[in-house]
C-alpha positions as CSV (number, residue, x, y, z in Angstrom):
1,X,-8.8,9.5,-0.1
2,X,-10.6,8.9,-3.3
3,X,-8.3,10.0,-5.9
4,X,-8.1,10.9,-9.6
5,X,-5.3,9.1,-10.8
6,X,-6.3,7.9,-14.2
7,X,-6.1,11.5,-15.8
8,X,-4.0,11.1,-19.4
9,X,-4.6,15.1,-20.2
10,X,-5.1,16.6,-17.2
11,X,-1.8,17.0,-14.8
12,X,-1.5,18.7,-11.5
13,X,1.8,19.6,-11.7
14,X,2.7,21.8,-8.5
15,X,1.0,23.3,-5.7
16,X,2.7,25.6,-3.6
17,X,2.0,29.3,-2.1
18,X,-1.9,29.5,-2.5
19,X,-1.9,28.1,-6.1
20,X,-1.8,25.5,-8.6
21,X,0.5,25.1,-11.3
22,X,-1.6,22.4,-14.0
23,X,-1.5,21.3,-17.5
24,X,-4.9,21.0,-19.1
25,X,-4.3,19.2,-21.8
26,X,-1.3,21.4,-23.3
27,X,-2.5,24.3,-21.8
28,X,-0.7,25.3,-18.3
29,X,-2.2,27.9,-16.5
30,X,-2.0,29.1,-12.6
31,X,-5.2,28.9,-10.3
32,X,-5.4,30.5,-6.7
33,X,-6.5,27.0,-4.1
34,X,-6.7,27.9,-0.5
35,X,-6.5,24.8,0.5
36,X,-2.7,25.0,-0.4
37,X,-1.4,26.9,2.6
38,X,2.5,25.2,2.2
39,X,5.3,27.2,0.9
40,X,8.4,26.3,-1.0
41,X,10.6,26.6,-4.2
42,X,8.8,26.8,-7.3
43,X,11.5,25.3,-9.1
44,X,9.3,23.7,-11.5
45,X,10.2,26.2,-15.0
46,X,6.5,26.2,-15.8
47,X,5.6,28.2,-13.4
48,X,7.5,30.9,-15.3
49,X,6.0,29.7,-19.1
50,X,2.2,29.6,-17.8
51,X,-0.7,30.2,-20.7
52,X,-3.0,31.7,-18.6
53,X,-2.9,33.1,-14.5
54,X,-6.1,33.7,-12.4
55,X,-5.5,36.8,-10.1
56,X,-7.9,37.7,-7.7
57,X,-8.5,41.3,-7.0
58,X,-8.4,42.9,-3.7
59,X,-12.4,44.3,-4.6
60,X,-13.6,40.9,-4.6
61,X,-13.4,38.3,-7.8
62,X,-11.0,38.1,-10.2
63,X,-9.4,37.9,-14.0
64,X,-7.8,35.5,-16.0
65,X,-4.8,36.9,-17.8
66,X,-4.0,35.7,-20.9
67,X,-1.0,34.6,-22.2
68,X,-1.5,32.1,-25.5
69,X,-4.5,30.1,-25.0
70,X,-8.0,30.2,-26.4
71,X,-11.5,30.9,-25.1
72,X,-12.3,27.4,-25.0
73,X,-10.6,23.8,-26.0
74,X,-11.4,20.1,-25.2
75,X,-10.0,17.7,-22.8
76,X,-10.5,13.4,-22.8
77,X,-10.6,11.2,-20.2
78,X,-11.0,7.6,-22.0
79,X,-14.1,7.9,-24.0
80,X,-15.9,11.4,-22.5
81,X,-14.7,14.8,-23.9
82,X,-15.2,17.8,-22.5
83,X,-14.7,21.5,-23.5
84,X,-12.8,23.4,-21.0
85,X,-13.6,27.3,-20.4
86,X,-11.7,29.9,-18.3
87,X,-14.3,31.5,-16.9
88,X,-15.3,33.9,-13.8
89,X,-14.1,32.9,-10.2
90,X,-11.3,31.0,-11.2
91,X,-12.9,28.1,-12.6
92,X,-12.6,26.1,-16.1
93,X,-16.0,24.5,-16.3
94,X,-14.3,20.8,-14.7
95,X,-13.7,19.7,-11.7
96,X,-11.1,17.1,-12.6
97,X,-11.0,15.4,-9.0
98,X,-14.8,14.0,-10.0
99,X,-12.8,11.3,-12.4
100,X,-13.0,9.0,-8.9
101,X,-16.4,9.2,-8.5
102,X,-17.0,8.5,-12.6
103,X,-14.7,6.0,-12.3
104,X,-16.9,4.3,-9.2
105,X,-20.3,4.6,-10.3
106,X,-19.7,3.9,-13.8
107,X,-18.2,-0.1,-12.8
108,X,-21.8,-0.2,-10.7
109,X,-23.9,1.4,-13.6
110,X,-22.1,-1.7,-16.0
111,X,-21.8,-4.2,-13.6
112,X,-25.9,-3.4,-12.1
113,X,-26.7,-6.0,-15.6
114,X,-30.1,-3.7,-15.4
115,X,-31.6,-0.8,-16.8
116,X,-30.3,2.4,-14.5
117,X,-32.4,5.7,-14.1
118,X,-30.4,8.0,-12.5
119,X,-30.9,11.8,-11.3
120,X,-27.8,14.1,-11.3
121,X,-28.8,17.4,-9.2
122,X,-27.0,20.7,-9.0
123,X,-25.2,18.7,-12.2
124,X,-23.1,21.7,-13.1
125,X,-21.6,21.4,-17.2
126,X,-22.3,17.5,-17.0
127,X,-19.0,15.5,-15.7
128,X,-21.0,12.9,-13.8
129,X,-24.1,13.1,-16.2
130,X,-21.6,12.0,-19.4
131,X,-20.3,9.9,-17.8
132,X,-23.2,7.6,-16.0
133,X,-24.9,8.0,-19.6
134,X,-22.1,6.6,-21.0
135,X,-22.3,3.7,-18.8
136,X,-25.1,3.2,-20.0
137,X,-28.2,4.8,-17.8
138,X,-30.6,7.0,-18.9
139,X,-30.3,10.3,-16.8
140,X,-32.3,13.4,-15.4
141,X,-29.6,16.6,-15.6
142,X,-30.6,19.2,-13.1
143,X,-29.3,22.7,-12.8
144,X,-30.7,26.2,-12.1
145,X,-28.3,28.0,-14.3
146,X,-29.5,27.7,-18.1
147,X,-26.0,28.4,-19.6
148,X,-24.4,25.7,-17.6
149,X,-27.0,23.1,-18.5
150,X,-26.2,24.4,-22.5
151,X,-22.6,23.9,-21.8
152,X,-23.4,20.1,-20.5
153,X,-25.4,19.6,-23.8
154,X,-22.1,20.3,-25.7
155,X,-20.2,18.2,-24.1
156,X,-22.7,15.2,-24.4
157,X,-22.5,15.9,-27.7
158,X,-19.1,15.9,-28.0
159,X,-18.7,12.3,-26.2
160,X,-21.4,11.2,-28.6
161,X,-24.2,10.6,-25.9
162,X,-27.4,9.6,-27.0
163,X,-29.8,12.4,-27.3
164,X,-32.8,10.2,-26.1
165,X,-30.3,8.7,-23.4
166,X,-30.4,12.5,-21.2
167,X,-33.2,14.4,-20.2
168,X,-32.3,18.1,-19.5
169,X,-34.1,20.2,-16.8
170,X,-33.1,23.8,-15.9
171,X,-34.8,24.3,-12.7
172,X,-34.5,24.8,-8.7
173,X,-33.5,21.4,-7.4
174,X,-35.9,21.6,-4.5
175,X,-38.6,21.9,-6.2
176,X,-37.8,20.0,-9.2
177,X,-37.6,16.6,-6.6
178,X,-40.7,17.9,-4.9
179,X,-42.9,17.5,-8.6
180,X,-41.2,14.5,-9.3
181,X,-42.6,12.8,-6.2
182,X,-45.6,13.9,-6.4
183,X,-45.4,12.7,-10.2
184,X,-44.7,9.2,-8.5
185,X,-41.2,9.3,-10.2
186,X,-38.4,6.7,-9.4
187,X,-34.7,6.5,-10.0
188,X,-32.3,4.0,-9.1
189,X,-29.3,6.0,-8.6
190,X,-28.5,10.0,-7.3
191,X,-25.9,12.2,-7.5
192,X,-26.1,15.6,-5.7
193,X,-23.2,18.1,-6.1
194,X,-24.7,21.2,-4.6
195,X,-22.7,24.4,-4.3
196,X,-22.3,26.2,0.0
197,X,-24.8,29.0,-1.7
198,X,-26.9,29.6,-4.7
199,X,-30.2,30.6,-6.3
200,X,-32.4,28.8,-8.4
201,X,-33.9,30.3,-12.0
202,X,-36.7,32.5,-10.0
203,X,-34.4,33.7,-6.6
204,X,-35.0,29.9,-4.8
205,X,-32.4,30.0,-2.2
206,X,-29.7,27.7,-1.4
207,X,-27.4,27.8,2.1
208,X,-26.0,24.0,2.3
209,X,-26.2,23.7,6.1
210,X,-29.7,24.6,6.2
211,X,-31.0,22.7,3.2
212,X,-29.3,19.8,2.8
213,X,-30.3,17.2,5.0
214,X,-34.0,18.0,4.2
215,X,-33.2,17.9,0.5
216,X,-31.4,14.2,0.7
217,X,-34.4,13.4,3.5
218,X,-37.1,14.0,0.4
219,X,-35.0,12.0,-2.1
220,X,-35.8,9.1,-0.4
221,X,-39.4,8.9,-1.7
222,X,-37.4,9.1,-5.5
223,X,-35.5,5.6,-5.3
224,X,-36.5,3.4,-6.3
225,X,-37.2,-0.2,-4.1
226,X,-34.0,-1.6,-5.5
227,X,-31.8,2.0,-5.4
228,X,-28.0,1.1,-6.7
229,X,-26.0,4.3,-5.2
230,X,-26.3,7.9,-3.9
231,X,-23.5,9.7,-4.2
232,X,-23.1,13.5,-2.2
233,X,-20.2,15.7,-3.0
234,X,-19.3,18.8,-0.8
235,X,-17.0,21.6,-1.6
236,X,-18.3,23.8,1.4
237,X,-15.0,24.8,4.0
238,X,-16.2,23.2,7.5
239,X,-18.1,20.5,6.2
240,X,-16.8,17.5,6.2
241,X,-16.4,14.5,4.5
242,X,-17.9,12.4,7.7
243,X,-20.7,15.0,7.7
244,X,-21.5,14.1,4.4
245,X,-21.5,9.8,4.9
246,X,-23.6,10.6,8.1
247,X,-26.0,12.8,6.3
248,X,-26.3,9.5,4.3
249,X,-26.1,6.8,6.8
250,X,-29.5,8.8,8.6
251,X,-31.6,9.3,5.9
252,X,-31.0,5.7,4.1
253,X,-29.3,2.9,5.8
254,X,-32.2,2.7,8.1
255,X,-34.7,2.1,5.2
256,X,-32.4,0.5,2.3
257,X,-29.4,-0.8,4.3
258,X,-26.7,-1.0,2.4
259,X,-23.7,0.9,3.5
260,X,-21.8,4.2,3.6
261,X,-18.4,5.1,2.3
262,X,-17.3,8.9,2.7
263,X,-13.7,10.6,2.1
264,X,-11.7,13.1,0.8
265,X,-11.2,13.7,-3.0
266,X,-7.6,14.2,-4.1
267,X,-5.5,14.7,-7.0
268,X,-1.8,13.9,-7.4
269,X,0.5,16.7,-7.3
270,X,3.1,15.3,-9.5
271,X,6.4,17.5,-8.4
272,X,5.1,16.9,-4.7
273,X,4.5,13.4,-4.5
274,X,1.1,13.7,-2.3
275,X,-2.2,14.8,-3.0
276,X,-4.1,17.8,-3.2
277,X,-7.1,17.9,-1.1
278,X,-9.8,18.7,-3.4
279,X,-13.5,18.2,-1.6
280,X,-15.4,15.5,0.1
281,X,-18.1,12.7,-1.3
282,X,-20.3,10.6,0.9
283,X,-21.2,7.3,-1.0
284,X,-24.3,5.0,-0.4
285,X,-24.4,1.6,-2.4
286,X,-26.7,-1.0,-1.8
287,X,-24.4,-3.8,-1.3
């Protein structure tokens, strides 16, 4: 399992009866997981002193309620900072699992002793962007959804990123790679994080299992002829985390070699003493 155990502000504290019990940095509030079918004693008091609880209605989505905490407030990990953001279906505008995967590629962006061009797709509020352009390469930030790429811009600029060091696109990812081939563009590093289902700015659909092989099939003709890593995160129930490193190994070992690493991401549940399944990556280096 590639796990996120470097966090200093973020804490998983419990996970028990369909939901998580964390501590984002000071704040604790209660999230529904499904992946956390066990049951047992809460006997952890914060479940009883919670800020904020997510509750899902029985019509579909959900609310936060709100106990003591604010619309919005940051979090660290070593030198990024983000803002975090209850916000609709559940989510906080992090996925703090993604620390392995910055934690991976940032030793290869540093240790690569070359200038990096790297294209984060379906790059959500900016996790992985931050922190490969922190690294030090110089990235393409991809997302359909205006407000989230707005949200990423604030939290570049509150890890003090170079504004000349990210270039920000809101568009369909499809065809954003599609121009960018036939622009004769080239990038030495990808990282797709594409949701099971969504729409691009003008109603471009989305269904993983249908589009995704073809999409990482066309990023081939982006890398560059000495490509450092793809990296491919999942989140979609059914797919696995082999699907993903054989999605990889099919389109690019043939052409690049290199090799394919794919597993679980997890996050320590600190009252448990195990980990929380949270998703799947596929990784591709070079070497």
């Amino acid at each position: 399992m590639f796990t996120a155990s470097n966090w200093q502000q973020y804490r998983l504290i419990d996970a028990e009866g369909g939901e998580r019990l964390e501590d984002w940095n000071g704040k604790i509030l209660i999230r529904p997981d499904p992946q956390i079918i066990w049951h047992s004693d809460r006997k952890d008091p914060l479940w009883k002193k919670a800020d904020g609880i997510y509750r899902r209605s029985s019509e579909g989505g959900g609310q936060w309620i709100k106990k003591s905490f604010p619309d919005e407030w940051d979090i660290d990990y070593g030198d990024l900072r983000f803002t975090v953001c209850p916000m609709g279906f559940k989510h906080t505008g992090l996925f703090p699992e993604q620390a392995a995967n910055w934690d991976w590629f940032t030793k290869l962006i540093r240790e690569a002793n070359r200038p990096i061009k790297l294209l984060n797709l379906f790059a959500y509020t900016g996790g992985a962007t931050i922190a490969a352009a922190k690294a030090g390469a110089s990235v393409c930030h991809v997302d359909a959804a205006k407000g989230m790429v707005q949200r990423a811009r604030t939290n570049a600029a509150l890890s003090k990123v170079p504004e000349d060091r990210v270039r920000w696109i809101v568009d369909d990812c499809f065809k954003f790679t599609e121009r960018e081939i036939r622009r004769g563009s080239k990038y030495d590093a990808v990282i797709l994080d594409p949701p099971s289902f969504g729409r691009g700015p003008h109603g471009e659909k989305w269904i993983m299992e249908e589009s995704l092989d073809k999409l990482v099939a066309q990023l081939v003709g982006l890398l560059s002829d000495n490509p450092l890593f793809v990296l491919l995160n999942s989140y979609t129930t059914g797919l696995s985390a082999a699907t993903n490193g054989c999605i990889l190994h099919n389109n690019l070992t043939h052409i690049f070699g290199g090799k394919v690493t794919s597993d679980e991401l997890g996050l320590p549940i600190i009252d448990r003493g195990f980990c929380l399944p949270c998703g799947s990556s596929g990784r591709w280096t070079a070497q």
